[in-house]
mmCIF file of the N, C-alpha and C atoms, coordinates in Angstrom:
data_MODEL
# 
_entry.id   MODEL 
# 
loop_
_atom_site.group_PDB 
_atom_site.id 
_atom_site.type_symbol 
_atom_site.label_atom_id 
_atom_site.label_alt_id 
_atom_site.label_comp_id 
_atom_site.label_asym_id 
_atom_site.label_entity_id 
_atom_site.label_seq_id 
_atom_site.pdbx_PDB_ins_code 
_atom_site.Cartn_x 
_atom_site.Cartn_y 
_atom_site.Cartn_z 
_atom_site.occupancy 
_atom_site.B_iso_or_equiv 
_atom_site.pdbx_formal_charge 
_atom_site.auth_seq_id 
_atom_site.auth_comp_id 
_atom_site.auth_asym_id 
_atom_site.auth_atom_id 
_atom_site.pdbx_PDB_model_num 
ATOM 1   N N  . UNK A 1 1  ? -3.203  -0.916  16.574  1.00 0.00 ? 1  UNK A N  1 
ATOM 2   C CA . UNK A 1 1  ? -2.442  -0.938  15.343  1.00 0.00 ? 1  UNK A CA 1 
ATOM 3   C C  . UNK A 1 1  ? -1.676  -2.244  15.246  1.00 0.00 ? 1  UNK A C  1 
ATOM 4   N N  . UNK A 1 2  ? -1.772  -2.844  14.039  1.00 0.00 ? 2  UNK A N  1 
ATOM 5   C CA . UNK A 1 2  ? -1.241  -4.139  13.710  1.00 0.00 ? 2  UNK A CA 1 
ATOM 6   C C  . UNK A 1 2  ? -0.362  -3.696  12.762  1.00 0.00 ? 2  UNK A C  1 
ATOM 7   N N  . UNK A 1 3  ? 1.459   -3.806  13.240  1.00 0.00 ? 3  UNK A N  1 
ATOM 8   C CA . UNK A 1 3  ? 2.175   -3.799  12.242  1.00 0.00 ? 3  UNK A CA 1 
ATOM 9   C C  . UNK A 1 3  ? 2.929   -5.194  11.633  1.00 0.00 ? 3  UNK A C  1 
ATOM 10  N N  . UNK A 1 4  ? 2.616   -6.218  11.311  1.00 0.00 ? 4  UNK A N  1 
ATOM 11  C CA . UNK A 1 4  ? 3.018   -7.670  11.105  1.00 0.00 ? 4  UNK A CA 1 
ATOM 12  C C  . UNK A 1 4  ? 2.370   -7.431  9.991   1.00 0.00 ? 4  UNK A C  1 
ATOM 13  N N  . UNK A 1 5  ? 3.864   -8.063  9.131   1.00 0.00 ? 5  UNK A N  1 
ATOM 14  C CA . UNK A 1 5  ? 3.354   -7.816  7.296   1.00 0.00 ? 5  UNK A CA 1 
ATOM 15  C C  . UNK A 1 5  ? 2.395   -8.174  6.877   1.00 0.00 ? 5  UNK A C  1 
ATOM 16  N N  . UNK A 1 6  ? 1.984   -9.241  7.221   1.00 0.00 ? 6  UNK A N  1 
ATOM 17  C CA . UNK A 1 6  ? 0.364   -10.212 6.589   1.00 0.00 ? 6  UNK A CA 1 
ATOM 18  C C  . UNK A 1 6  ? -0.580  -9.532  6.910   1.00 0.00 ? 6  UNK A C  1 
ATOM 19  N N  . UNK A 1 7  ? -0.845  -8.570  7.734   1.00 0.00 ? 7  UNK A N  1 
ATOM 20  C CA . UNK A 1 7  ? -2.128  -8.048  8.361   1.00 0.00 ? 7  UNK A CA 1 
ATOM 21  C C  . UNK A 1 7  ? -1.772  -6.428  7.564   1.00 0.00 ? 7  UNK A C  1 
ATOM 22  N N  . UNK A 1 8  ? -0.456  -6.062  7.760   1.00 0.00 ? 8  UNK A N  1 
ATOM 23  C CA . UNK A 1 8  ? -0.504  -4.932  6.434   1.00 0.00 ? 8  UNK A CA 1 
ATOM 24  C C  . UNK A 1 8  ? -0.588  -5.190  5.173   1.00 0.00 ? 8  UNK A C  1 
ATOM 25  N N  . UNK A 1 9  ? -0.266  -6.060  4.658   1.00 0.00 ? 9  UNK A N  1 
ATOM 26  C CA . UNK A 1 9  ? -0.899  -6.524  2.780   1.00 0.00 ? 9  UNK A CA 1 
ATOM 27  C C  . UNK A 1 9  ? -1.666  -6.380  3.158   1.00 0.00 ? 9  UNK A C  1 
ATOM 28  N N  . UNK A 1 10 ? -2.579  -7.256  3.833   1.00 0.00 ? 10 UNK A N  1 
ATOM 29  C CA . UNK A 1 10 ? -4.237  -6.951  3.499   1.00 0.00 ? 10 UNK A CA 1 
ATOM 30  C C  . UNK A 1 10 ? -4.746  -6.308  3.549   1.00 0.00 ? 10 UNK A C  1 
ATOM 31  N N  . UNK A 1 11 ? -4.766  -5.428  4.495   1.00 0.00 ? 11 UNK A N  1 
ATOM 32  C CA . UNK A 1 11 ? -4.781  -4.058  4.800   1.00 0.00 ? 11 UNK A CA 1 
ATOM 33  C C  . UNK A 1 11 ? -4.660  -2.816  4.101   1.00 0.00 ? 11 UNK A C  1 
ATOM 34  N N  . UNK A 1 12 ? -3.812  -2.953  2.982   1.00 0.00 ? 12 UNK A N  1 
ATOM 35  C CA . UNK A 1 12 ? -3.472  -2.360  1.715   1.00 0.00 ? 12 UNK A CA 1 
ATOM 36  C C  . UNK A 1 12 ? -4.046  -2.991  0.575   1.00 0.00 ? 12 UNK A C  1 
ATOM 37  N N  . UNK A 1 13 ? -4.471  -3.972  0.453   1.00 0.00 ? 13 UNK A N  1 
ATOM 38  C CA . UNK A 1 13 ? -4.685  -4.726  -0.713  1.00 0.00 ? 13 UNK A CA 1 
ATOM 39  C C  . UNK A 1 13 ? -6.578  -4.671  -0.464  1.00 0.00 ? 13 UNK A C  1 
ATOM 40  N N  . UNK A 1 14 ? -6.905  -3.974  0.837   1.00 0.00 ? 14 UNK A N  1 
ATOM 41  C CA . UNK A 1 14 ? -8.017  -3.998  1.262   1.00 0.00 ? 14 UNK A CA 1 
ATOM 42  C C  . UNK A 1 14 ? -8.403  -2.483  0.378   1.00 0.00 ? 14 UNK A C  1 
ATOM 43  N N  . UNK A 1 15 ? -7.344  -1.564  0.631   1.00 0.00 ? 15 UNK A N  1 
ATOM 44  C CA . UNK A 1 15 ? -7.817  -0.463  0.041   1.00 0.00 ? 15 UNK A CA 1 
ATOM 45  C C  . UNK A 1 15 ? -7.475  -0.527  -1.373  1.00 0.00 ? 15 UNK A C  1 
ATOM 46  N N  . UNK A 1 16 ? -6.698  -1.117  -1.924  1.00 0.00 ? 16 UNK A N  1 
ATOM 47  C CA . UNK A 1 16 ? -6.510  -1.258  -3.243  1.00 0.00 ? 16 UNK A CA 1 
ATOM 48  C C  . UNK A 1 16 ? -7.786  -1.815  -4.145  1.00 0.00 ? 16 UNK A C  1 
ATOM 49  N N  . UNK A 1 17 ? -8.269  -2.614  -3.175  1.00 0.00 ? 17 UNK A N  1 
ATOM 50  C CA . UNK A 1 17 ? -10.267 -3.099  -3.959  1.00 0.00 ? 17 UNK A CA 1 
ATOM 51  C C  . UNK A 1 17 ? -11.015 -2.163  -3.861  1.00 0.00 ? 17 UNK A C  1 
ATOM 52  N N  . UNK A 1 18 ? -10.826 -1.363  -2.970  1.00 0.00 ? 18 UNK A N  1 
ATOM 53  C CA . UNK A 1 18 ? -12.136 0.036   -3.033  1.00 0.00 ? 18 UNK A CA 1 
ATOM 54  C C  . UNK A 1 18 ? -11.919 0.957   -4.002  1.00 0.00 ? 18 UNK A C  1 
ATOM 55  N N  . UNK A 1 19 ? -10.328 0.774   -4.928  1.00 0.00 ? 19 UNK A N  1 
ATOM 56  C CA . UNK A 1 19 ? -10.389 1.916   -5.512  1.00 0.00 ? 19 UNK A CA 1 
ATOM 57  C C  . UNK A 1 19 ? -10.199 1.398   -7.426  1.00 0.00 ? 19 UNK A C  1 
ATOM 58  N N  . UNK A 1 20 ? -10.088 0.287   -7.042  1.00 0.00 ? 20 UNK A N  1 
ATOM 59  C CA . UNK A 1 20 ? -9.891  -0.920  -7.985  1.00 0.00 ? 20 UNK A CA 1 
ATOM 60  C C  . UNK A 1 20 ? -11.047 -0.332  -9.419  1.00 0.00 ? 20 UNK A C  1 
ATOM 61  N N  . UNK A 1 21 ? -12.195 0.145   -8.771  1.00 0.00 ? 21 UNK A N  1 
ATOM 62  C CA . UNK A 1 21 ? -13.098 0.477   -9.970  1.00 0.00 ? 21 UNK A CA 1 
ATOM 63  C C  . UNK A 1 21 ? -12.646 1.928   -10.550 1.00 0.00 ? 21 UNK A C  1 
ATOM 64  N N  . UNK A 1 22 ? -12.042 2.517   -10.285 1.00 0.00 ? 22 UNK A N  1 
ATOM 65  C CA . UNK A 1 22 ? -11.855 3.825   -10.774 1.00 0.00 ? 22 UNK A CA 1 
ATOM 66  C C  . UNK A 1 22 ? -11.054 3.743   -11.730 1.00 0.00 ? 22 UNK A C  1 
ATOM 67  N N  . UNK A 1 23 ? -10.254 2.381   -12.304 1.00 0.00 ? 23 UNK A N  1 
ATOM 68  C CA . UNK A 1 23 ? -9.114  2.087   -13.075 1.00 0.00 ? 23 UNK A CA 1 
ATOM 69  C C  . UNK A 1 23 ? -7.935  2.546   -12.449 1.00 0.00 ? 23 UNK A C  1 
ATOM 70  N N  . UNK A 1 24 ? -7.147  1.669   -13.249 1.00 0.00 ? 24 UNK A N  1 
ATOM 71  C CA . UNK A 1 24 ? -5.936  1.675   -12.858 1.00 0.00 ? 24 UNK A CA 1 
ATOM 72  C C  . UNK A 1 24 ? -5.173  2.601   -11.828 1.00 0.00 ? 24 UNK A C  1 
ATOM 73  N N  . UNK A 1 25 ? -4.726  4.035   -12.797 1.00 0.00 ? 25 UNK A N  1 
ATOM 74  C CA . UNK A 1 25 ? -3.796  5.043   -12.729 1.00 0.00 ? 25 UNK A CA 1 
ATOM 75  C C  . UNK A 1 25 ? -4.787  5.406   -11.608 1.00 0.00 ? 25 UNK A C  1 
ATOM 76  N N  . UNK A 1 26 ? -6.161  6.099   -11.518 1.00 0.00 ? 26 UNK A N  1 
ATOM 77  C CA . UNK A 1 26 ? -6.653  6.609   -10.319 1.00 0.00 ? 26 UNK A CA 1 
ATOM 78  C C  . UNK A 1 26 ? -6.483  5.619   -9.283  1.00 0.00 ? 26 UNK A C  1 
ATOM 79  N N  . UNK A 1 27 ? -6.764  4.509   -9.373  1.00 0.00 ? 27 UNK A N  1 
ATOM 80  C CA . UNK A 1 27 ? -6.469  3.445   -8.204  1.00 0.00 ? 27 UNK A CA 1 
ATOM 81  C C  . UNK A 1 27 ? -4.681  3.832   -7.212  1.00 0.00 ? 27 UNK A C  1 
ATOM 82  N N  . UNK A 1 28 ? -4.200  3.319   -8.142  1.00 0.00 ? 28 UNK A N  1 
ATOM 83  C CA . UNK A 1 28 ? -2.193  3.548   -7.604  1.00 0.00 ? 28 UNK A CA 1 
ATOM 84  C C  . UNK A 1 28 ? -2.613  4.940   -7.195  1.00 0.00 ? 28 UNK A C  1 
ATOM 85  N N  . UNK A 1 29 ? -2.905  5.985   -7.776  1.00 0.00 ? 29 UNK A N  1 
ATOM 86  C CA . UNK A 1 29 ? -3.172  6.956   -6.767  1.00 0.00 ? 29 UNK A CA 1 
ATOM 87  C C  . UNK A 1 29 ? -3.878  7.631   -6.070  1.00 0.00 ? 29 UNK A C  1 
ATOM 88  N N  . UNK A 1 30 ? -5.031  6.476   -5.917  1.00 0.00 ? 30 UNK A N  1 
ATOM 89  C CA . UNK A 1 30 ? -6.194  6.637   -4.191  1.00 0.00 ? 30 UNK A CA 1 
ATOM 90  C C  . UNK A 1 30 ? -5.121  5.894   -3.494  1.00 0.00 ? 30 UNK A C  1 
ATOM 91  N N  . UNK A 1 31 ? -4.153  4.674   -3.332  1.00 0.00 ? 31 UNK A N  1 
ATOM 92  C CA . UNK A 1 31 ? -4.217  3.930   -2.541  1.00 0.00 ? 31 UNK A CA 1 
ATOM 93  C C  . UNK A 1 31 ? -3.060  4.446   -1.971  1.00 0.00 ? 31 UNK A C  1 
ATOM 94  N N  . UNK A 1 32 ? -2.170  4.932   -2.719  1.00 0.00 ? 32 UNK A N  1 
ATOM 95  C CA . UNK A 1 32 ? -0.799  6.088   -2.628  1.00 0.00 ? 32 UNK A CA 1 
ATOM 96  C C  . UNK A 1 32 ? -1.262  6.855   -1.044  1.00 0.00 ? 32 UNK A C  1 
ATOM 97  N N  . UNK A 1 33 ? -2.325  8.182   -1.860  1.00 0.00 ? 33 UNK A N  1 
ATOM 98  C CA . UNK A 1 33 ? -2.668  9.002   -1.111  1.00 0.00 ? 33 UNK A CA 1 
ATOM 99  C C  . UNK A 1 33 ? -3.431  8.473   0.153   1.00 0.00 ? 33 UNK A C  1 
ATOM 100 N N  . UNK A 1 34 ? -4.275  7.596   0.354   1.00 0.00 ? 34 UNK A N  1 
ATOM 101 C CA . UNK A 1 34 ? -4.726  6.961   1.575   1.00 0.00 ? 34 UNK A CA 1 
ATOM 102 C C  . UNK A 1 34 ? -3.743  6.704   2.437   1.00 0.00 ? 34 UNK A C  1 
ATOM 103 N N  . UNK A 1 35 ? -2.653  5.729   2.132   1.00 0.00 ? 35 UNK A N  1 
ATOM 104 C CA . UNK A 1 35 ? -1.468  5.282   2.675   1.00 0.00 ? 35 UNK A CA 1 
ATOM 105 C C  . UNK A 1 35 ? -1.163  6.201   3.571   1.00 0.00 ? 35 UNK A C  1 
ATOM 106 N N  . UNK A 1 36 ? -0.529  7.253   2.452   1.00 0.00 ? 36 UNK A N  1 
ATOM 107 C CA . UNK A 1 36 ? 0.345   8.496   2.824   1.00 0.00 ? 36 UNK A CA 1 
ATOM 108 C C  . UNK A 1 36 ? -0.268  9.057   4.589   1.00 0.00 ? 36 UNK A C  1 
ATOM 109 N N  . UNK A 1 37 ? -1.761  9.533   4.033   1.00 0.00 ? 37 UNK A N  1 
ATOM 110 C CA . UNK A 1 37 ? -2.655  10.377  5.007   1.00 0.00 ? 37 UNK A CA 1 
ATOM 111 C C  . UNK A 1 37 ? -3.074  9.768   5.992   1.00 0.00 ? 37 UNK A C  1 
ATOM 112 N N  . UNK A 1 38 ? -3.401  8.610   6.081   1.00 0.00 ? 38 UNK A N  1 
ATOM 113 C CA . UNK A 1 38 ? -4.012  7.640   6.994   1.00 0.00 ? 38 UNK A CA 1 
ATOM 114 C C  . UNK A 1 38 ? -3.170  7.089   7.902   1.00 0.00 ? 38 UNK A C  1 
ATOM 115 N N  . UNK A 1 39 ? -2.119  6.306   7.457   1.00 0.00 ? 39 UNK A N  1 
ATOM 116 C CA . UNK A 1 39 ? -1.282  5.249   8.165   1.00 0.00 ? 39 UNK A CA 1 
ATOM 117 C C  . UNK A 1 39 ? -0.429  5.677   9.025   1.00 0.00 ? 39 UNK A C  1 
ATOM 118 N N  . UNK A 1 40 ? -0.259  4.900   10.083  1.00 0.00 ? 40 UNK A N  1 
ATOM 119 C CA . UNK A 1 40 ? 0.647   5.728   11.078  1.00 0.00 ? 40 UNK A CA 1 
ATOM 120 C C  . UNK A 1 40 ? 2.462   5.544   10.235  1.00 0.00 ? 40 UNK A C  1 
ATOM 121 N N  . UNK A 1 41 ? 3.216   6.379   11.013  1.00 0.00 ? 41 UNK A N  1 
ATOM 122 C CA . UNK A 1 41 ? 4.565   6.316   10.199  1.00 0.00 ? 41 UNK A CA 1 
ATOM 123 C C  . UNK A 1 41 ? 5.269   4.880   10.088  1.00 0.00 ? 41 UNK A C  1 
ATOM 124 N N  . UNK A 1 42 ? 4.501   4.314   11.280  1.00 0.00 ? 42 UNK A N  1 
ATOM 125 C CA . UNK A 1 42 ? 5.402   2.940   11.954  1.00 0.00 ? 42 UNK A CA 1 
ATOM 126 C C  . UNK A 1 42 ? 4.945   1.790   10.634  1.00 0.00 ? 42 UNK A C  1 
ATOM 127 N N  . UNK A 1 43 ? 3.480   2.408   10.386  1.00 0.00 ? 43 UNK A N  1 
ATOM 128 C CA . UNK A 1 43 ? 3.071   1.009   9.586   1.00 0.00 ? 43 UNK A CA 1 
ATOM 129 C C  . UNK A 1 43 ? 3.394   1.384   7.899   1.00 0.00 ? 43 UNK A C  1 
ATOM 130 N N  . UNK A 1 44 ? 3.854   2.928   7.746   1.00 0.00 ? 44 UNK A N  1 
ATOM 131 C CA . UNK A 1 44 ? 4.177   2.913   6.479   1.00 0.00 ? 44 UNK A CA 1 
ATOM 132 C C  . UNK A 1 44 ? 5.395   2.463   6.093   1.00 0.00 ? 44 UNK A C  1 
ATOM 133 N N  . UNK A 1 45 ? 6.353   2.886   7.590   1.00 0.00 ? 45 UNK A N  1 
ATOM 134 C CA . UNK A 1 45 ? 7.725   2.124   7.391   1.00 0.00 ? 45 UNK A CA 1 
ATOM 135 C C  . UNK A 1 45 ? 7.835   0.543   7.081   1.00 0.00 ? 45 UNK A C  1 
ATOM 136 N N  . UNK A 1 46 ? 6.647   -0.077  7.978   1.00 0.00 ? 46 UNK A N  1 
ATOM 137 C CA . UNK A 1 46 ? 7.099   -1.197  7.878   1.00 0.00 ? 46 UNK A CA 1 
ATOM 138 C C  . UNK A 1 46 ? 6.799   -2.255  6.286   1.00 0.00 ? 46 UNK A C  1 
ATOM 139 N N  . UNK A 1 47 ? 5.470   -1.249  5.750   1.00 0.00 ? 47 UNK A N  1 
ATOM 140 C CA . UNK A 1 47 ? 5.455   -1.946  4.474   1.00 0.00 ? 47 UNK A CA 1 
ATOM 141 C C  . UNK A 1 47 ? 5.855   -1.767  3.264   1.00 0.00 ? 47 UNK A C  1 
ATOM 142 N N  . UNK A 1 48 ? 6.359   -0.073  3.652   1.00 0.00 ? 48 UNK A N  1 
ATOM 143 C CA . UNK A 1 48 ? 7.945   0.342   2.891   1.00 0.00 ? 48 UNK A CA 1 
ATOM 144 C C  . UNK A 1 48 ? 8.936   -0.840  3.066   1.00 0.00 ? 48 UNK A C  1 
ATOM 145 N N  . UNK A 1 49 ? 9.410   -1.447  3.905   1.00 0.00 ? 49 UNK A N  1 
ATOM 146 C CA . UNK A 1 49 ? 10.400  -2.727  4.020   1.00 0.00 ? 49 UNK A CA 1 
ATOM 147 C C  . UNK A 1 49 ? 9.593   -3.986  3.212   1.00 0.00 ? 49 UNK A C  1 
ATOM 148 N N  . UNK A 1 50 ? 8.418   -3.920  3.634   1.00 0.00 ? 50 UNK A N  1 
ATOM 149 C CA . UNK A 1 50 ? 8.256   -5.234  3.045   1.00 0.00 ? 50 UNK A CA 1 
ATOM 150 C C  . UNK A 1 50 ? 7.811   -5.083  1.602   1.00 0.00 ? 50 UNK A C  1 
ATOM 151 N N  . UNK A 1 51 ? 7.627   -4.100  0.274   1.00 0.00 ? 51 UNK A N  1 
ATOM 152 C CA . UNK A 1 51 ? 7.829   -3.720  -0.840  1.00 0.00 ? 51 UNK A CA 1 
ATOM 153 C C  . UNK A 1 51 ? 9.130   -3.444  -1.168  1.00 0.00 ? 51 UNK A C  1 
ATOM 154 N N  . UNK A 1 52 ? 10.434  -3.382  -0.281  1.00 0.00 ? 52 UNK A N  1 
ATOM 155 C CA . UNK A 1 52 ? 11.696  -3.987  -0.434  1.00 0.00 ? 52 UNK A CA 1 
ATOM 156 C C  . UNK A 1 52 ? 12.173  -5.371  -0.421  1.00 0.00 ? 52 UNK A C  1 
ATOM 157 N N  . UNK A 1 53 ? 11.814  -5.867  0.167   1.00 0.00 ? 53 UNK A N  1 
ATOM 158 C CA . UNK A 1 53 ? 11.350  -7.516  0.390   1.00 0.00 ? 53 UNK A CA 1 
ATOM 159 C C  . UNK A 1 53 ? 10.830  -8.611  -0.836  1.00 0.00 ? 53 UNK A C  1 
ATOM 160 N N  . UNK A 1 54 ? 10.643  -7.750  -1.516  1.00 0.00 ? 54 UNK A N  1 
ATOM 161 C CA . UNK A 1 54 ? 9.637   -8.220  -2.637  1.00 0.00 ? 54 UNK A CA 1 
ATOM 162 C C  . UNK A 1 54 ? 8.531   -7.810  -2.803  1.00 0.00 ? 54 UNK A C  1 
ATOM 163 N N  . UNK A 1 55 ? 7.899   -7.243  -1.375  1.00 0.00 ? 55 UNK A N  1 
ATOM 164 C CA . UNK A 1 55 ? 6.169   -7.013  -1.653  1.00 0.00 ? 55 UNK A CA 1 
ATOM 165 C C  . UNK A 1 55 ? 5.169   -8.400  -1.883  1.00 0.00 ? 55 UNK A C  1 
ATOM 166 N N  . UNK A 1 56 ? 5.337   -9.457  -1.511  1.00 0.00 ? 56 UNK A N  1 
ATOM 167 C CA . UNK A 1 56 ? 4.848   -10.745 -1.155  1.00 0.00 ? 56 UNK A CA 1 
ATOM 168 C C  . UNK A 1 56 ? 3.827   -10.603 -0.840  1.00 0.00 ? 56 UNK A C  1 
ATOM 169 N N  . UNK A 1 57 ? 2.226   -10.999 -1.878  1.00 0.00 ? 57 UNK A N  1 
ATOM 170 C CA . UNK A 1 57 ? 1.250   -10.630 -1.777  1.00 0.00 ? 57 UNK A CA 1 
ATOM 171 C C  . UNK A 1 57 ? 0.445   -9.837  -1.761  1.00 0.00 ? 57 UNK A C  1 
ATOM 172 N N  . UNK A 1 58 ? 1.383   -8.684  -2.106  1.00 0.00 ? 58 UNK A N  1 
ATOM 173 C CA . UNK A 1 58 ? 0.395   -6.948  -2.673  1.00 0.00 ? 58 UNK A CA 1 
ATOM 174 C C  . UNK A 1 58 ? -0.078  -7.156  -3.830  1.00 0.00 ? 58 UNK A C  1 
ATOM 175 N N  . UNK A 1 59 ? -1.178  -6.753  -4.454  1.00 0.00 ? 59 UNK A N  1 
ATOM 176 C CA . UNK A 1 59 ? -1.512  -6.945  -5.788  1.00 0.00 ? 59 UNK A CA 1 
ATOM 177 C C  . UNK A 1 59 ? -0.715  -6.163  -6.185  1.00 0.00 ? 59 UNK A C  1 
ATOM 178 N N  . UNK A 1 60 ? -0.499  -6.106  -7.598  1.00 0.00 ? 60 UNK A N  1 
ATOM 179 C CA . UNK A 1 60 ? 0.117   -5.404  -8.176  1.00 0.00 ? 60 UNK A CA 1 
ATOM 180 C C  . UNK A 1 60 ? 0.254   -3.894  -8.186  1.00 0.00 ? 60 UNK A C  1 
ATOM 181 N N  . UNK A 1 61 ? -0.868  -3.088  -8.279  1.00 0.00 ? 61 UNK A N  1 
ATOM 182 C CA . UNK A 1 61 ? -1.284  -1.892  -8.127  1.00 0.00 ? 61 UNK A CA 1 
ATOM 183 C C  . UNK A 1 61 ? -0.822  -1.332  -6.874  1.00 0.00 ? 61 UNK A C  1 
ATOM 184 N N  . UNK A 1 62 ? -1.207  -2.053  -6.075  1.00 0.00 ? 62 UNK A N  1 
ATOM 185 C CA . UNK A 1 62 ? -1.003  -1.799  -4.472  1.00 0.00 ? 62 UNK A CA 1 
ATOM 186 C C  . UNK A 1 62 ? 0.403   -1.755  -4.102  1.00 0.00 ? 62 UNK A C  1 
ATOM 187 N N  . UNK A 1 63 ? 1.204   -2.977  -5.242  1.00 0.00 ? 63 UNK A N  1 
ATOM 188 C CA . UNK A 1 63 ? 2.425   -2.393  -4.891  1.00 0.00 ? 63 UNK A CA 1 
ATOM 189 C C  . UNK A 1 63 ? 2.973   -1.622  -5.299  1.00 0.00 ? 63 UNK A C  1 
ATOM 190 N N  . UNK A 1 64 ? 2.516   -0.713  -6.274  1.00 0.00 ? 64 UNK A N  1 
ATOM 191 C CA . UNK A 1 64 ? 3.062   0.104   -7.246  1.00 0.00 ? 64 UNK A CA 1 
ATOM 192 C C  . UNK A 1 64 ? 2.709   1.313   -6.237  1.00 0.00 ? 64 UNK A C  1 
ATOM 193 N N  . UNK A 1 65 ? 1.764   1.374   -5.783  1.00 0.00 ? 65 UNK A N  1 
ATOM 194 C CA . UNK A 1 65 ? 1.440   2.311   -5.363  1.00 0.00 ? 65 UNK A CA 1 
ATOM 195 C C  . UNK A 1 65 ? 2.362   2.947   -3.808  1.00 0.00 ? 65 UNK A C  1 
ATOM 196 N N  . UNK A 1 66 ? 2.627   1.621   -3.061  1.00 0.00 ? 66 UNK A N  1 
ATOM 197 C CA . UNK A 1 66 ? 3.465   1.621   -1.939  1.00 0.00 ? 66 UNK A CA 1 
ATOM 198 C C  . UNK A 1 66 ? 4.867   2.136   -2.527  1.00 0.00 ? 66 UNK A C  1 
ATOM 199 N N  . UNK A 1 67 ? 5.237   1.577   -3.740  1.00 0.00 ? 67 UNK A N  1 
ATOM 200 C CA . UNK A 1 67 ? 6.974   1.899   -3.878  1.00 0.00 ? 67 UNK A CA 1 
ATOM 201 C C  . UNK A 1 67 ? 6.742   3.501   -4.302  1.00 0.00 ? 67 UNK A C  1 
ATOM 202 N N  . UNK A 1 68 ? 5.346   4.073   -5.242  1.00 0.00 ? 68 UNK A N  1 
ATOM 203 C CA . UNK A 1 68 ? 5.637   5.170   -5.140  1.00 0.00 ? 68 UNK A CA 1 
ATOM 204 C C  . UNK A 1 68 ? 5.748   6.223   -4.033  1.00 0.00 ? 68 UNK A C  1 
ATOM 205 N N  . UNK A 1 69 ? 5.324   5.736   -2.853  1.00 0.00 ? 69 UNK A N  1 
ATOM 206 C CA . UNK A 1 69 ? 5.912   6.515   -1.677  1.00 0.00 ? 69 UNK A CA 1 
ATOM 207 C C  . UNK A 1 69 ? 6.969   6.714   -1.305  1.00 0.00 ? 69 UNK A C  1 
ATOM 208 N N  . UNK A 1 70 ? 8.131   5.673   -1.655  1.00 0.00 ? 70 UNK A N  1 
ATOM 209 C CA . UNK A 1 70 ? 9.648   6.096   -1.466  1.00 0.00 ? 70 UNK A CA 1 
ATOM 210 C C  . UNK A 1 70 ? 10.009  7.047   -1.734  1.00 0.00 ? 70 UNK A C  1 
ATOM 211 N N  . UNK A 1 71 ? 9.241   7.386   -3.200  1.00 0.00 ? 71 UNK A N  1 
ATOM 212 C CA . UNK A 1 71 ? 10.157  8.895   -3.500  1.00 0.00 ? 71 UNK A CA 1 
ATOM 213 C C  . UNK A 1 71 ? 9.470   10.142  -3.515  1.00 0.00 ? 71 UNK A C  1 
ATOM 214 N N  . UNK A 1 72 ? 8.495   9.802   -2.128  1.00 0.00 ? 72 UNK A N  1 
ATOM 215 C CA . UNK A 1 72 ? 7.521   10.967  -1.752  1.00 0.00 ? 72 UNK A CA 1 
ATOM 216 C C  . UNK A 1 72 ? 7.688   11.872  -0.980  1.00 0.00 ? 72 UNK A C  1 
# 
């Protein structure tokens, strides 16, 4: 497990292209629910901080999709 922000954007922004064709609204929430189910706690925390941070290099979606986990 790689938790260093640059390797989690991509990492997220990796799943944000697989879901990229389904449009929008289904996208933010494949990449939501992947996050959620998949990621260990350590790496959701840490890109929970870095979508506090600004989110520096998430596409857009991807970050939308990360901040909606805060209030999950």
């Amino acid at each position: 497990m790689s938790s260093s922000p640059d390797r989690l954007v991509y990492m997220a922004n990796q799943i944000g292209k697989f879901f990229h064709a389904q449009g929008r609204d289904r996208a933010v929430a494949g990449v939501a629910e992947h996050i959620r189910k998949f990621w260990d706690p350590r790496m959701l925390k840490a890109i929970l901080a870095h979508v506090d941070a600004g989110g520096a290099g998430l596409d857009p979606d991807v970050h939308e999709a990360i901040a909606s986990l805060k209030n999950a």
